[in-house]
C-alpha positions as CSV (number, residue, x, y, z in Angstrom):
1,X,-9.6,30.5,-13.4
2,X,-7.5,28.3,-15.9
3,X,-6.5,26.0,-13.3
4,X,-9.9,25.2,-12.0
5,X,-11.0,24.8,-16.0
6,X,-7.7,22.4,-16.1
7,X,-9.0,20.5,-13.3
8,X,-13.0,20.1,-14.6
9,X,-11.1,18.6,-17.8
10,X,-9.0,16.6,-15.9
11,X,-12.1,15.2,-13.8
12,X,-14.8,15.1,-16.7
13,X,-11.8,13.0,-18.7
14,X,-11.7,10.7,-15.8
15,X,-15.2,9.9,-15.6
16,X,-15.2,9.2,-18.9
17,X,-12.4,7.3,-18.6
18,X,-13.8,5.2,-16.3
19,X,-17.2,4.7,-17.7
20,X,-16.0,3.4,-20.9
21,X,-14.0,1.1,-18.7
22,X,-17.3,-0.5,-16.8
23,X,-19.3,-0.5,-20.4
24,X,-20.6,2.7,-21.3
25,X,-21.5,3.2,-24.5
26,X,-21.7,7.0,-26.3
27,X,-24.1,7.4,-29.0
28,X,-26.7,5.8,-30.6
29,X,-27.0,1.4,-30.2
30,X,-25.6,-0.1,-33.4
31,X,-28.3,-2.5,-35.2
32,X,-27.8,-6.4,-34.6
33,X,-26.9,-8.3,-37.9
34,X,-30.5,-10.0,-37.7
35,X,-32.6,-6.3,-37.6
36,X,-30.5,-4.8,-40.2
37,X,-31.5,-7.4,-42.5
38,X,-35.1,-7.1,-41.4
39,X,-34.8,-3.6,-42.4
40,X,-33.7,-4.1,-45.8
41,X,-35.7,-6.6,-46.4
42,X,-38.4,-4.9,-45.5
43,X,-37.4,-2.3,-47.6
44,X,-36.7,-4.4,-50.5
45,X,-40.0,-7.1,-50.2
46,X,-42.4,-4.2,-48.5
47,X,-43.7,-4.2,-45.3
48,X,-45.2,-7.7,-45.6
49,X,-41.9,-9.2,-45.4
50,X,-40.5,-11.7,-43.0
51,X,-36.6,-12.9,-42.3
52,X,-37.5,-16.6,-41.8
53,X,-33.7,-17.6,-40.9
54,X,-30.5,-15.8,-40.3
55,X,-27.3,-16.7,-39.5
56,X,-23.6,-14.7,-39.3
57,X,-21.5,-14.6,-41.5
58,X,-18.1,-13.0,-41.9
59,X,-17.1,-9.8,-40.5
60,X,-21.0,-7.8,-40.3
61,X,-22.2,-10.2,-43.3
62,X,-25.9,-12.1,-42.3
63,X,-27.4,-14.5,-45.0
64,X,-30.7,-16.0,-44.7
65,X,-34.1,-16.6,-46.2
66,X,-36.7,-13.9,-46.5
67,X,-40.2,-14.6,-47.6
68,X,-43.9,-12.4,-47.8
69,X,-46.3,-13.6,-44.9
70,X,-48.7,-16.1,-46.1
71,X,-46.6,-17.0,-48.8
72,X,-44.3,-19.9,-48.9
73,X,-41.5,-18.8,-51.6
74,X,-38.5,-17.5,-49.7
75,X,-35.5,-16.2,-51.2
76,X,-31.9,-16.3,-49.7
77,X,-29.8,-12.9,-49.1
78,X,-26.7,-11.6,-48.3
79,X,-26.8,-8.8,-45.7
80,X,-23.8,-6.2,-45.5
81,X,-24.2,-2.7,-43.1
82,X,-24.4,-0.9,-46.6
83,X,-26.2,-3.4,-49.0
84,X,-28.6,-6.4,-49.3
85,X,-28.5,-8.6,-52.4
86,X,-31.0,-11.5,-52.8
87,X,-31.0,-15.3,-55.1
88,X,-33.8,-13.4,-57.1
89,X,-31.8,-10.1,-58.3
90,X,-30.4,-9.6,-62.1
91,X,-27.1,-9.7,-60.5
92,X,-26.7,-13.5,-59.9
93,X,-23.4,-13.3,-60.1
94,X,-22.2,-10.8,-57.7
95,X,-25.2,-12.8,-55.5
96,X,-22.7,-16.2,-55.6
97,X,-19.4,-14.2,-55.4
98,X,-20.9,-12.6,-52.1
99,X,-22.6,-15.6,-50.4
100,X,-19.6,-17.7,-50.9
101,X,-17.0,-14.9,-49.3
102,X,-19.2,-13.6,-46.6
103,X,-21.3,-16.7,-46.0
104,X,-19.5,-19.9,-47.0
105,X,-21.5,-23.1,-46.5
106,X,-24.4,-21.4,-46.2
107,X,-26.1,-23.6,-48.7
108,X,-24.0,-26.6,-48.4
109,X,-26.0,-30.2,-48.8
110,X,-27.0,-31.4,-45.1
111,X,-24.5,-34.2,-44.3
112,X,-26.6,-37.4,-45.1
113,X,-28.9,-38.6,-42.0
114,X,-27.3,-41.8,-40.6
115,X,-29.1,-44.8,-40.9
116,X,-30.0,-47.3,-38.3
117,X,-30.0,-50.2,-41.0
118,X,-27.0,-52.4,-42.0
């Protein structure tokens, strides 16, 4: 009896084994950098809000612009798994200190457009 429960480990380890190897993923889909920041957003701005633009940052950091549909006033965040911050919240500060570690040149000037004249 133990040896046939030895071998069932021994095989359901192997299949295992193996479909990690080709891909296989346990458990539930982790959230792409973009729809996490939907999410807070959304639960930030309410359920009228839109991410407008979102780009990656360092490590799981997005930063983008956020905005209510119909409006045109957006405001920039900083997107981390565990916490959003946004350009409009009483914490200015901490908003710089985290869009320049996470998302450096994020709001750099455009280079200047090159000009055909001499």
């Amino acid at each position: 009896m133990i040896a046939v429960l030895g071998v069932a480990v021994l095989v359901l380890g192997g299949f295992s084994l193996y479909a990690l190897t080709q891909g296989a993923r346990f458990g539930p889909r982790q959230a792409t950098a973009a729809e996490r920041a939907l999410t807070q957003v959304r639960e930030q701005m309410g359920p009228q809000a839109e991410v407008r633009h979102v780009e990656a940052g360092r490590g799981r950091a997005a930063c983008g612009y956020a905005g209510l549909k119909g409006s045109k006033e957006a405001v920039a965040f900083v997107s981390r798994p565990n916490r959003i911050l946004m350009s409009h919240d009483p914490l200015k500060g901490e908003f710089a200190t985290l869009k320049s570690r996470y998302c450096p040149g994020f709001d750099a000037p455009a280079p200047a457009a090159i000009s055909g004249k001499s």
